[in-house]
PDB file of N, CA, C and O in Angstrom:
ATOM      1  N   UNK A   1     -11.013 180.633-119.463  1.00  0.00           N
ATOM      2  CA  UNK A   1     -12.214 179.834-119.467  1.00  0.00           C
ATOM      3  C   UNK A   1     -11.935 178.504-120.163  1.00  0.00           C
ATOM      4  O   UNK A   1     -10.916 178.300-120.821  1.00  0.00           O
ATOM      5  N   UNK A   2     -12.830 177.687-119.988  1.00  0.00           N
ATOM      6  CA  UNK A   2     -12.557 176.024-120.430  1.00  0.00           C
ATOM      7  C   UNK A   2     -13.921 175.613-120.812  1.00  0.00           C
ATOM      8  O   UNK A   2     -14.813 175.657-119.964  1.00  0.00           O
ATOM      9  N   UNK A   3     -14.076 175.359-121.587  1.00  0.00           N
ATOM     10  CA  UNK A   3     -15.361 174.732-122.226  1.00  0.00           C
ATOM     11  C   UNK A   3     -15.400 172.925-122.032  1.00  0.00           C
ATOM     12  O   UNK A   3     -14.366 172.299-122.266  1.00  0.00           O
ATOM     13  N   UNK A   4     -16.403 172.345-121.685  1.00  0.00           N
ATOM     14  CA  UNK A   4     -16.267 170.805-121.515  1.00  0.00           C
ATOM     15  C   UNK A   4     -16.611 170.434-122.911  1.00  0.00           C
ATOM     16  O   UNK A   4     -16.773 171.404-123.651  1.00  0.00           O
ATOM     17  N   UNK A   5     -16.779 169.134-123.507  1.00  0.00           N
ATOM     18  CA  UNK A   5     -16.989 168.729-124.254  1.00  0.00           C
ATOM     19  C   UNK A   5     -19.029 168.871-124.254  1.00  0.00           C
ATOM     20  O   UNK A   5     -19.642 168.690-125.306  1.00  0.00           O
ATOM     21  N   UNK A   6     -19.637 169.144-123.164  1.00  0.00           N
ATOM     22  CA  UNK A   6     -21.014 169.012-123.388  1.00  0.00           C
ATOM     23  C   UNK A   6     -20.910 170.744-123.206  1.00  0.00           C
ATOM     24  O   UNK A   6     -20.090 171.399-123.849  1.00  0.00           O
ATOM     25  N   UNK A   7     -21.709 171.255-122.396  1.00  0.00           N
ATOM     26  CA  UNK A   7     -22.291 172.354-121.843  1.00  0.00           C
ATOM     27  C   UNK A   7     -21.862 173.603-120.954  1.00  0.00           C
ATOM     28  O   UNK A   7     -22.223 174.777-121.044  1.00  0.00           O
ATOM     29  N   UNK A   8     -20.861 172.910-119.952  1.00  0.00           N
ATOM     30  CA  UNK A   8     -20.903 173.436-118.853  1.00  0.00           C
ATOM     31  C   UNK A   8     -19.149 174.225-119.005  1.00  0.00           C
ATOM     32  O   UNK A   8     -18.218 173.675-119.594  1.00  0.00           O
ATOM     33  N   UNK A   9     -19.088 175.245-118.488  1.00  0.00           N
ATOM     34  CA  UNK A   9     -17.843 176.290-118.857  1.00  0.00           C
ATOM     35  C   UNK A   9     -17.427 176.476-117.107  1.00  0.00           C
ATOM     36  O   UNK A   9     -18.081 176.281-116.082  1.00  0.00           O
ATOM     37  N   UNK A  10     -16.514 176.782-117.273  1.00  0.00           N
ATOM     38  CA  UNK A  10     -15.377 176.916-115.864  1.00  0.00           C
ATOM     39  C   UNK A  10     -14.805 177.964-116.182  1.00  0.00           C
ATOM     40  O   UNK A  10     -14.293 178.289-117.253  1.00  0.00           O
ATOM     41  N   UNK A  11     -14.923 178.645-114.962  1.00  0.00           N
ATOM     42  CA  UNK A  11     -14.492 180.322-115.812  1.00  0.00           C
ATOM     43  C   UNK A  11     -13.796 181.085-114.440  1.00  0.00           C
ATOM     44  O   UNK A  11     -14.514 181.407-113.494  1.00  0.00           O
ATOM     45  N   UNK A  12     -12.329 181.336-114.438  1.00  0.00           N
ATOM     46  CA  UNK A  12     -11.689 181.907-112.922  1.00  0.00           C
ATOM     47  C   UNK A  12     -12.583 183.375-112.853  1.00  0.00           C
ATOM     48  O   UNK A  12     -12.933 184.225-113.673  1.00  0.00           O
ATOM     49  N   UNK A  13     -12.726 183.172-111.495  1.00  0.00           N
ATOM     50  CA  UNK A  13     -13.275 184.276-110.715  1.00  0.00           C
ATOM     51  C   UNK A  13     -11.955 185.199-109.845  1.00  0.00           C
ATOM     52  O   UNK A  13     -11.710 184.709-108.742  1.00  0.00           O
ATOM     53  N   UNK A  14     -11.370 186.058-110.097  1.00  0.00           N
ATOM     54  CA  UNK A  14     -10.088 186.568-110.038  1.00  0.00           C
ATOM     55  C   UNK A  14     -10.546 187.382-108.473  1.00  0.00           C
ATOM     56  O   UNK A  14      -9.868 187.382-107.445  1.00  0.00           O
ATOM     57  N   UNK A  15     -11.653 187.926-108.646  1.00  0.00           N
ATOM     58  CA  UNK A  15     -11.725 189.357-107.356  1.00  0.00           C
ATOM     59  C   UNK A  15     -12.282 188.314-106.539  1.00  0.00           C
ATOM     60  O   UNK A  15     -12.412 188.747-105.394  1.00  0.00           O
ATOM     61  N   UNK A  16     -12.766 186.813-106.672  1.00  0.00           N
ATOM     62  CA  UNK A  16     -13.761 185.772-105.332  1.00  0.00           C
ATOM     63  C   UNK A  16     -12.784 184.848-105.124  1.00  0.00           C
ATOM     64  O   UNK A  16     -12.941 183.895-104.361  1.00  0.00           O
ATOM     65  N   UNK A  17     -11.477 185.117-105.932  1.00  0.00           N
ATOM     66  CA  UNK A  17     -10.186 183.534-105.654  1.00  0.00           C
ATOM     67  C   UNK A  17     -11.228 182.015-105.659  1.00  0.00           C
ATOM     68  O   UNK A  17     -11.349 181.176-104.766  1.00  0.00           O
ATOM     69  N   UNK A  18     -12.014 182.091-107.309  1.00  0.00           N
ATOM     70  CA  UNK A  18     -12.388 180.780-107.270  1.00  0.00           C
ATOM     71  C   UNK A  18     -12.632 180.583-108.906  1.00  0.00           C
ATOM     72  O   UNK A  18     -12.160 181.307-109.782  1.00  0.00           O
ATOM     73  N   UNK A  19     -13.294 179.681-109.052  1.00  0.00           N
ATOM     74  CA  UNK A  19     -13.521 179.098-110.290  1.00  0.00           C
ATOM     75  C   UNK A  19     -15.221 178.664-110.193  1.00  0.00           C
ATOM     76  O   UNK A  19     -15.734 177.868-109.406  1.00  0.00           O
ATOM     77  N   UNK A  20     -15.923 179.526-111.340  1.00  0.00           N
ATOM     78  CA  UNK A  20     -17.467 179.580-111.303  1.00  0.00           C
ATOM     79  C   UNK A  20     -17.585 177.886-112.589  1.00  0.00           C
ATOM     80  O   UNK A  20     -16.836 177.362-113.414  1.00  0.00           O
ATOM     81  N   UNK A  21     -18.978 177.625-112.042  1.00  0.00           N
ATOM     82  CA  UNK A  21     -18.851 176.401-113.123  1.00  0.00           C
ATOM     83  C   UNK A  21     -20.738 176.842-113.355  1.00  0.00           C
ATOM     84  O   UNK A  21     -21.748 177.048-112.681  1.00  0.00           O
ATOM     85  N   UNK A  22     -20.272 176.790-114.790  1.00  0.00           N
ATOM     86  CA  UNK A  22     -21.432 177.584-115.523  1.00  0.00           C
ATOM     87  C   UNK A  22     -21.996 176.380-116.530  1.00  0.00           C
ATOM     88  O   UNK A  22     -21.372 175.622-117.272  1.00  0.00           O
ATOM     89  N   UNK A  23     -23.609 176.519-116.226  1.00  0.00           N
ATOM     90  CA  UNK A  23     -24.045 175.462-117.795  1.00  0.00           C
ATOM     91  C   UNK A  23     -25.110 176.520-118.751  1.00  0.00           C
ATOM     92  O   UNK A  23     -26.194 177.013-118.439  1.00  0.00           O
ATOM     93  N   UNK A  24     -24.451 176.610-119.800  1.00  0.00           N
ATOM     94  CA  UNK A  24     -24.777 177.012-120.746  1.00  0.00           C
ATOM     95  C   UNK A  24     -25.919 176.754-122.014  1.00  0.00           C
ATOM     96  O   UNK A  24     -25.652 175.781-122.721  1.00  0.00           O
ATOM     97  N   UNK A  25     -27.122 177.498-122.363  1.00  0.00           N
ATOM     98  CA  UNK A  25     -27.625 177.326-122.937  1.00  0.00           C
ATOM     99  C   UNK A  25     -27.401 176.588-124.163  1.00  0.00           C
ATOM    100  O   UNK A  25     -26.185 176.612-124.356  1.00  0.00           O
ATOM    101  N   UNK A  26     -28.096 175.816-125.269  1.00  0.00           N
ATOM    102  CA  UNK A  26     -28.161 175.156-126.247  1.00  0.00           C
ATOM    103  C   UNK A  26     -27.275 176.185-127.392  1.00  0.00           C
ATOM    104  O   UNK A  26     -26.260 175.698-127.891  1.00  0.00           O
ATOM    105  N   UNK A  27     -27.595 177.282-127.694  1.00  0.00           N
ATOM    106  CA  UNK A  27     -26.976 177.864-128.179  1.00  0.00           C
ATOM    107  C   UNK A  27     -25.741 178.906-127.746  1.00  0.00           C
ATOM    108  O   UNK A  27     -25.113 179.636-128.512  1.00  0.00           O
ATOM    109  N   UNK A  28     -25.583 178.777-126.403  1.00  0.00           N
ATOM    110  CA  UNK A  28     -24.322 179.198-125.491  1.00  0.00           C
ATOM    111  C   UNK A  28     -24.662 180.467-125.368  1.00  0.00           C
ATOM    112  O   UNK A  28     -23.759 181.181-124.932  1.00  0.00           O
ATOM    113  N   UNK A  29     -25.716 181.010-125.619  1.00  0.00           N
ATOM    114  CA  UNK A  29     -25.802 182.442-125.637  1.00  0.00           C
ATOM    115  C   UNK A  29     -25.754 183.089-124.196  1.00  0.00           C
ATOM    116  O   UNK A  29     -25.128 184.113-123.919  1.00  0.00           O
ATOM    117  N   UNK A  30     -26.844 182.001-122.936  1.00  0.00           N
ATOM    118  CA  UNK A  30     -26.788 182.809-121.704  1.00  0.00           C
ATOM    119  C   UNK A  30     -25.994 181.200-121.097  1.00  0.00           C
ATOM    120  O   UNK A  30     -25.589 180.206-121.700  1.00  0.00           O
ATOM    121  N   UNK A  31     -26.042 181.591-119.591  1.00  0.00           N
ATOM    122  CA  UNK A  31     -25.425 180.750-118.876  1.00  0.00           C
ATOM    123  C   UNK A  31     -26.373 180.631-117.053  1.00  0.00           C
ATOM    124  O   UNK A  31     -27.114 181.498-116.589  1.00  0.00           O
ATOM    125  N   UNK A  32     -26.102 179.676-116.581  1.00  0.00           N
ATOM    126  CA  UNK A  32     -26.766 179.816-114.996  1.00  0.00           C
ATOM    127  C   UNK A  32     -25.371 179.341-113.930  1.00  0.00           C
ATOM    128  O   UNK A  32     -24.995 178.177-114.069  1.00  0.00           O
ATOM    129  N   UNK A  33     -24.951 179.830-113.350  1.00  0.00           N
ATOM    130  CA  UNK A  33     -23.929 179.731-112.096  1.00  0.00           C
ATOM    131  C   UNK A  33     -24.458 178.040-111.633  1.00  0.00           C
ATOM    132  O   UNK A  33     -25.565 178.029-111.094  1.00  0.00           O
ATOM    133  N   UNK A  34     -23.983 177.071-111.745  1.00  0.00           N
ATOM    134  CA  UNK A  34     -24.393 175.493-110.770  1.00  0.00           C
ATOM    135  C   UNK A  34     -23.280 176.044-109.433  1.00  0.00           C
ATOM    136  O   UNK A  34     -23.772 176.059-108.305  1.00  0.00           O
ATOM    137  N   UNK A  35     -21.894 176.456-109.589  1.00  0.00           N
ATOM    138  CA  UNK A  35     -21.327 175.920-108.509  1.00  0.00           C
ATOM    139  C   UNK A  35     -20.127 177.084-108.265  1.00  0.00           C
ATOM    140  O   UNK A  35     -20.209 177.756-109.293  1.00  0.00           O
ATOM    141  N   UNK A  36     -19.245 177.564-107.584  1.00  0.00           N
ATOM    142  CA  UNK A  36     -17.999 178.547-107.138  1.00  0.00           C
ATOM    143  C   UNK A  36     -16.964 177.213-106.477  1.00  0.00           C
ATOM    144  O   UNK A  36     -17.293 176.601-105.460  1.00  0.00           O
ATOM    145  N   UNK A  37     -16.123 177.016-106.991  1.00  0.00           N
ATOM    146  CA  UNK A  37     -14.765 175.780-106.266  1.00  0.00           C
ATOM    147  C   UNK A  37     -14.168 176.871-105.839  1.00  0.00           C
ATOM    148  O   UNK A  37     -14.202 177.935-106.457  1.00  0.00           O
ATOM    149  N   UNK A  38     -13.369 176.630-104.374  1.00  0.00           N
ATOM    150  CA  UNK A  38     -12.564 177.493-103.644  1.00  0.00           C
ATOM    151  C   UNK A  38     -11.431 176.011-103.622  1.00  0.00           C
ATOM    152  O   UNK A  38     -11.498 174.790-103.761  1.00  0.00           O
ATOM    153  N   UNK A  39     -10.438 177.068-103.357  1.00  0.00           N
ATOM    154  CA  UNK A  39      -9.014 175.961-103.225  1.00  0.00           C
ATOM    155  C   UNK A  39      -7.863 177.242-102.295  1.00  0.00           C
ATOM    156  O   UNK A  39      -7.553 178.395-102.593  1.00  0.00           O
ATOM    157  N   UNK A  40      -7.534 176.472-101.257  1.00  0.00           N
ATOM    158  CA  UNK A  40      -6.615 177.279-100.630  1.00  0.00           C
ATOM    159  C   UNK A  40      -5.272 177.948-101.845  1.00  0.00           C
ATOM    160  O   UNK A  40      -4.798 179.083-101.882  1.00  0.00           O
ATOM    161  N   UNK A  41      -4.922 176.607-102.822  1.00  0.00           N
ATOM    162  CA  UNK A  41      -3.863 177.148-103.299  1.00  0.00           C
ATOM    163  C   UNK A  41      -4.126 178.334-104.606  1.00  0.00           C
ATOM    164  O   UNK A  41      -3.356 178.826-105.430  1.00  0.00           O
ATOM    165  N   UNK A  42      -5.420 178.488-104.371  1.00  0.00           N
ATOM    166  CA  UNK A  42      -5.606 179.981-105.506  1.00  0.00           C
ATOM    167  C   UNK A  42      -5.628 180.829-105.211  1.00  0.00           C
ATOM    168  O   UNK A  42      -6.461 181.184-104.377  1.00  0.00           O
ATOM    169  N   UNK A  43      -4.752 181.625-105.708  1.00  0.00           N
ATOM    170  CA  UNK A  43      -4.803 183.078-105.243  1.00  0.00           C
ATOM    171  C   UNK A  43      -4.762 184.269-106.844  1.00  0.00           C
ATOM    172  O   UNK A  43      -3.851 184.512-107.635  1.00  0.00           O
ATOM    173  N   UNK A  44      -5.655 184.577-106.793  1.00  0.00           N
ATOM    174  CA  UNK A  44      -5.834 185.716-108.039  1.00  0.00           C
ATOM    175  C   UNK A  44      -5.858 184.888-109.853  1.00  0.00           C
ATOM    176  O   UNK A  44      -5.415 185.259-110.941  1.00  0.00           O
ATOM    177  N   UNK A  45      -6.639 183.614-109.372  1.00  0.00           N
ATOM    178  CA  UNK A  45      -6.912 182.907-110.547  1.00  0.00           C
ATOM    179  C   UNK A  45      -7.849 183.680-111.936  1.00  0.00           C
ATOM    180  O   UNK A  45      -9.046 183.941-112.053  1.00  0.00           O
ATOM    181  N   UNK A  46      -6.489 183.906-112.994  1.00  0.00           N
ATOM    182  CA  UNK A  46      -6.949 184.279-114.170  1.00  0.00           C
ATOM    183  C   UNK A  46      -7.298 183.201-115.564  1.00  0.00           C
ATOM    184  O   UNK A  46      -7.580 183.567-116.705  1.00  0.00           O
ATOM    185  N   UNK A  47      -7.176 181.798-115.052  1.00  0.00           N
ATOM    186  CA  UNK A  47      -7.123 181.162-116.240  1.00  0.00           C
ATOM    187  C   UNK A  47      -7.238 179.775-115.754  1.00  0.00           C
ATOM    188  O   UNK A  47      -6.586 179.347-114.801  1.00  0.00           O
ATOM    189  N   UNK A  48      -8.318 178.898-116.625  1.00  0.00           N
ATOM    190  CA  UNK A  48      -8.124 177.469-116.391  1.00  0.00           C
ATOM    191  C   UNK A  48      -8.316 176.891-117.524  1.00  0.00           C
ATOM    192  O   UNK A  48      -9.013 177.433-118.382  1.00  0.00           O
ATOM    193  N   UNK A  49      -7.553 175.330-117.778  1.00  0.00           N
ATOM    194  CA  UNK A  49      -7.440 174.474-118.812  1.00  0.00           C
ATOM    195  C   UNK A  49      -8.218 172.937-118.254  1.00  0.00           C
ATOM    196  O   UNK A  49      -8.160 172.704-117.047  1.00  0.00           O
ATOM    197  N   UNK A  50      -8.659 172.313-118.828  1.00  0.00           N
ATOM    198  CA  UNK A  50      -9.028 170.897-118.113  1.00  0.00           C
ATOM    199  C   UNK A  50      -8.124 169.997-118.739  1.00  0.00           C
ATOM    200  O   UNK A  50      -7.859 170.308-119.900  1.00  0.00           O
ATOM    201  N   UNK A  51      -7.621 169.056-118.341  1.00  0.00           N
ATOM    202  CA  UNK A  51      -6.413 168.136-118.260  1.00  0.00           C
ATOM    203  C   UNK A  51      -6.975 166.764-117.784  1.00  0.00           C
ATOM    204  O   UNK A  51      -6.798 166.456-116.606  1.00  0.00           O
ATOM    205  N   UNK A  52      -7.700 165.842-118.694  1.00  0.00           N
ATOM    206  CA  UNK A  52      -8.274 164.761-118.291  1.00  0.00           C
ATOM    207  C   UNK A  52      -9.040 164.886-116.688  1.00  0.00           C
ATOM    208  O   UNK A  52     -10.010 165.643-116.648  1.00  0.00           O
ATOM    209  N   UNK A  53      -8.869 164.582-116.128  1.00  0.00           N
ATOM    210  CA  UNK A  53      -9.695 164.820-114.798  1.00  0.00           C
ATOM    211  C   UNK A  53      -9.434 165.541-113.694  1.00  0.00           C
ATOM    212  O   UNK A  53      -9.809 165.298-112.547  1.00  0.00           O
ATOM    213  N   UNK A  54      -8.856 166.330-114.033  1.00  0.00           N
ATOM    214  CA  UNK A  54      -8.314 167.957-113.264  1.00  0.00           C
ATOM    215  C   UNK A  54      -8.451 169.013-114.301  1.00  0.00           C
ATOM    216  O   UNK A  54      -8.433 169.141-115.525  1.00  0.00           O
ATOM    217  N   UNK A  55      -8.568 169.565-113.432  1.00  0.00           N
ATOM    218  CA  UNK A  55      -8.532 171.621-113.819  1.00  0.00           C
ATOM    219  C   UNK A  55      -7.528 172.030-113.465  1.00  0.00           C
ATOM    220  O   UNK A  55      -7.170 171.897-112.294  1.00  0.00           O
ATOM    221  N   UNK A  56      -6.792 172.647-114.384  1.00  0.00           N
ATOM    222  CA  UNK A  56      -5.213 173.533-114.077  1.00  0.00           C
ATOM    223  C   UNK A  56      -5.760 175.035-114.206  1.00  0.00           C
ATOM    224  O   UNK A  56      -6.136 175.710-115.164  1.00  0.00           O
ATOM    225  N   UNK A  57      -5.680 175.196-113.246  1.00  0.00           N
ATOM    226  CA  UNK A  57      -5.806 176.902-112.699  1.00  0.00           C
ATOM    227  C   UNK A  57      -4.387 178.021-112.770  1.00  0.00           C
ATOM    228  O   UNK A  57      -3.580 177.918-111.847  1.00  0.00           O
ATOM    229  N   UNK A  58      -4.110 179.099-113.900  1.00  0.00           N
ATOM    230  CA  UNK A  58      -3.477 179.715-113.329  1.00  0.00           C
ATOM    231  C   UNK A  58      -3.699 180.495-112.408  1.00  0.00           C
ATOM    232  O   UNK A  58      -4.845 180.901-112.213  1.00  0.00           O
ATOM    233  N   UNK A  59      -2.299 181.009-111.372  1.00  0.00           N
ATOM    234  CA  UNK A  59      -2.843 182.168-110.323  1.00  0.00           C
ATOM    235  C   UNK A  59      -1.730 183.411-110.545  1.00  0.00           C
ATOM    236  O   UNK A  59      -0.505 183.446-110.665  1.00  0.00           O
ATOM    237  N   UNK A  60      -2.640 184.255-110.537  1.00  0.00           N
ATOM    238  CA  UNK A  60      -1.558 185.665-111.176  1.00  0.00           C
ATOM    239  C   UNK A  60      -0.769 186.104-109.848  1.00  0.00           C
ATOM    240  O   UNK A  60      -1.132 186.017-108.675  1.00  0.00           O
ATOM    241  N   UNK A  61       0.262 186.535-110.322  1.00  0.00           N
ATOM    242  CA  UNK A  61       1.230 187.257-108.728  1.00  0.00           C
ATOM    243  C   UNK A  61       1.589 188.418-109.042  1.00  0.00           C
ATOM    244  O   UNK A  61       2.455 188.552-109.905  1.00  0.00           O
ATOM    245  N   UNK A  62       1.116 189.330-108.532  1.00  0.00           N
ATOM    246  CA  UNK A  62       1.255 190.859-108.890  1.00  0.00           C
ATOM    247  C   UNK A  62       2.032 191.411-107.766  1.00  0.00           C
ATOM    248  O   UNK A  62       2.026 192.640-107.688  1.00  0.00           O
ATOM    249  N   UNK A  63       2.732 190.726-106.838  1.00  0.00           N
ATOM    250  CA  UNK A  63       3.673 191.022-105.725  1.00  0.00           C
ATOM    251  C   UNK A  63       4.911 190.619-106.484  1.00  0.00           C
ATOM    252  O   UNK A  63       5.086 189.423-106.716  1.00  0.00           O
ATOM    253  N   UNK A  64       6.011 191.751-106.996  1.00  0.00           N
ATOM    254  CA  UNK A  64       7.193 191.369-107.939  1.00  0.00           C
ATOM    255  C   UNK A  64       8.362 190.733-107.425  1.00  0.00           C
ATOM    256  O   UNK A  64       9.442 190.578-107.996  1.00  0.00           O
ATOM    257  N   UNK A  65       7.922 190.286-105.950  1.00  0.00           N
ATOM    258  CA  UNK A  65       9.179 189.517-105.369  1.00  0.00           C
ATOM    259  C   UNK A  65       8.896 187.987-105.549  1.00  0.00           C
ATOM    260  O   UNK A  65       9.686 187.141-105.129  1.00  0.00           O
ATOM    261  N   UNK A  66       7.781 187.686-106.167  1.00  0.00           N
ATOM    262  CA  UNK A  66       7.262 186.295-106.667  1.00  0.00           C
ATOM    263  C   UNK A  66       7.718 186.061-107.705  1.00  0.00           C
ATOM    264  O   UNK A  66       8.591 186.761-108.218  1.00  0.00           O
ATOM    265  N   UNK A  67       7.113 184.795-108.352  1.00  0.00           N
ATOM    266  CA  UNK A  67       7.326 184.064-109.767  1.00  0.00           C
ATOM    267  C   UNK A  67       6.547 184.600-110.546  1.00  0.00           C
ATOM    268  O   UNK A  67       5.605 184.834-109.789  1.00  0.00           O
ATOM    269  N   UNK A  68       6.288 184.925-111.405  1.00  0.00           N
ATOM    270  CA  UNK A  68       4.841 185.791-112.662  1.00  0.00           C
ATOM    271  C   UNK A  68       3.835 184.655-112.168  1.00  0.00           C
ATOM    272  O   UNK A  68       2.831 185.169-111.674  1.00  0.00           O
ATOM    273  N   UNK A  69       3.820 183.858-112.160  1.00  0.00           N
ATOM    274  CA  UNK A  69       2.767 182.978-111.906  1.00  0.00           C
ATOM    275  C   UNK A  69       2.569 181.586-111.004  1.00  0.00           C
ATOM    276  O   UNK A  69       3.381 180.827-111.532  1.00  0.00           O
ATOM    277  N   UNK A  70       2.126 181.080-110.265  1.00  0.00           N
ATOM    278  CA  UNK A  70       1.422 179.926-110.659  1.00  0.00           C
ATOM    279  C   UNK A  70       0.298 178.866-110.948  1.00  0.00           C
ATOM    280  O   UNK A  70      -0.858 179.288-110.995  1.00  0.00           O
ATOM    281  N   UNK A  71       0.501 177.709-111.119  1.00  0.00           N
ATOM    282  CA  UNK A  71      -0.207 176.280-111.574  1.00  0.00           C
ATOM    283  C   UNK A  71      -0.765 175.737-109.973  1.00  0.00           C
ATOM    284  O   UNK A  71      -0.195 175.331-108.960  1.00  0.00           O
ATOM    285  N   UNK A  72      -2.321 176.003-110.412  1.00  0.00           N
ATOM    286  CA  UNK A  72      -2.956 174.997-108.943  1.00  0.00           C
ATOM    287  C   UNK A  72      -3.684 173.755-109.932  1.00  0.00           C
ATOM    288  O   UNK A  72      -4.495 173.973-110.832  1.00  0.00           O
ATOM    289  N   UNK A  73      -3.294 172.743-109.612  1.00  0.00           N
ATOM    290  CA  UNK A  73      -4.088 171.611-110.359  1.00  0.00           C
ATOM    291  C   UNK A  73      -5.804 170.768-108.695  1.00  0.00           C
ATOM    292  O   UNK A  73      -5.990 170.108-107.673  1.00  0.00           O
ATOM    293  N   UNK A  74      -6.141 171.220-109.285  1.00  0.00           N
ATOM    294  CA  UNK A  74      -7.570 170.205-108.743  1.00  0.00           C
ATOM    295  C   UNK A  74      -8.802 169.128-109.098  1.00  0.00           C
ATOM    296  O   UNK A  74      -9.508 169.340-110.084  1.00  0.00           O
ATOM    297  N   UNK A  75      -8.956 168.313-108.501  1.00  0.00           N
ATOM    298  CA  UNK A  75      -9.938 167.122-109.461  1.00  0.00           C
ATOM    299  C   UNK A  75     -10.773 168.374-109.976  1.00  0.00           C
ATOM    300  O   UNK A  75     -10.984 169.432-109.383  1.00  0.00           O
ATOM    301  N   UNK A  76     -11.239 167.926-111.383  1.00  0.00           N
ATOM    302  CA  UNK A  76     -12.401 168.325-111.747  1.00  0.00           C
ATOM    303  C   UNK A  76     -13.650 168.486-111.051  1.00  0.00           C
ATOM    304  O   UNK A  76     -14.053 167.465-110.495  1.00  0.00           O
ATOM    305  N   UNK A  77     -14.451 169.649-110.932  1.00  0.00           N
ATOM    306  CA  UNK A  77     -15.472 169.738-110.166  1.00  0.00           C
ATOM    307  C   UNK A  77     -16.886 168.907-111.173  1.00  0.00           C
ATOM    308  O   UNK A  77     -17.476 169.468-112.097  1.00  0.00           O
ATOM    309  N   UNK A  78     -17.121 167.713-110.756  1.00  0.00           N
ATOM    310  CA  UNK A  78     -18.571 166.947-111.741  1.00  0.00           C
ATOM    311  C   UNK A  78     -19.493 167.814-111.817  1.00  0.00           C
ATOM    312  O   UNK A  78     -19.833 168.469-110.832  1.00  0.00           O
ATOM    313  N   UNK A  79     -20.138 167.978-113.213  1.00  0.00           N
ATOM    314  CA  UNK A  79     -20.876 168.873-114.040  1.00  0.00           C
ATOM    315  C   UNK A  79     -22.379 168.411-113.413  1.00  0.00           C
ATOM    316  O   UNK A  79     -22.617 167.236-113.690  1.00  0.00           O
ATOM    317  N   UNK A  80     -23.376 169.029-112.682  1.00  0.00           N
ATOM    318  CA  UNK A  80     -24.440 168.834-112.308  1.00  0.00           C
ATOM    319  C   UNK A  80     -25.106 167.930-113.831  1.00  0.00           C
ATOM    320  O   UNK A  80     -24.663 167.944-114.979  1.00  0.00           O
ATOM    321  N   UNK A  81     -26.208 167.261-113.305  1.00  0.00           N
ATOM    322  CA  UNK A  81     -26.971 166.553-113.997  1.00  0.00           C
ATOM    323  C   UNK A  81     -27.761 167.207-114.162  1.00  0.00           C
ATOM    324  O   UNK A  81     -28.733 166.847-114.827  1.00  0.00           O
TER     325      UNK A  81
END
């Protein structure tokens, strides 16, 4: 998960191959779904970081003839108003 500097949290969706973008109450306690980003290059995304104006997504590979992992980078999805 990735927290923005205001409200809104980005959180991989591993079993939907996406990334939920969540805005969060004043005290962070609950949250409301704004948006789901799909990206062809995710596959079994367990983890994202924000990186100035992209999101670095890891993607897990549980097929052992792969690499343990990789890096999908995508623009940042803009935080609803």
């Amino acid at each position: 998960m990735a927290l923005t500097d205001g409200d809104v949290l980005y959180a991989a969706r591993q079993t939907a191959d996406s990334i939920a973008r969540i805005r969060l109450t004043d005290a962070f306690a609950r949250g409301r779904l704004l948006s789901a980003t799909h990206d062809p290059s995710f596959g079994s995304p367990n983890d994202v970081a924000i990186a100035g104006d992209r999101l670095l997504v890891t993607n897990t590979q549980f097929d052992p003839g792969t690499p343990p992992f990789t890096v999908s980078s995508i623009p940042l999805p803009e935080p609803a108003r």
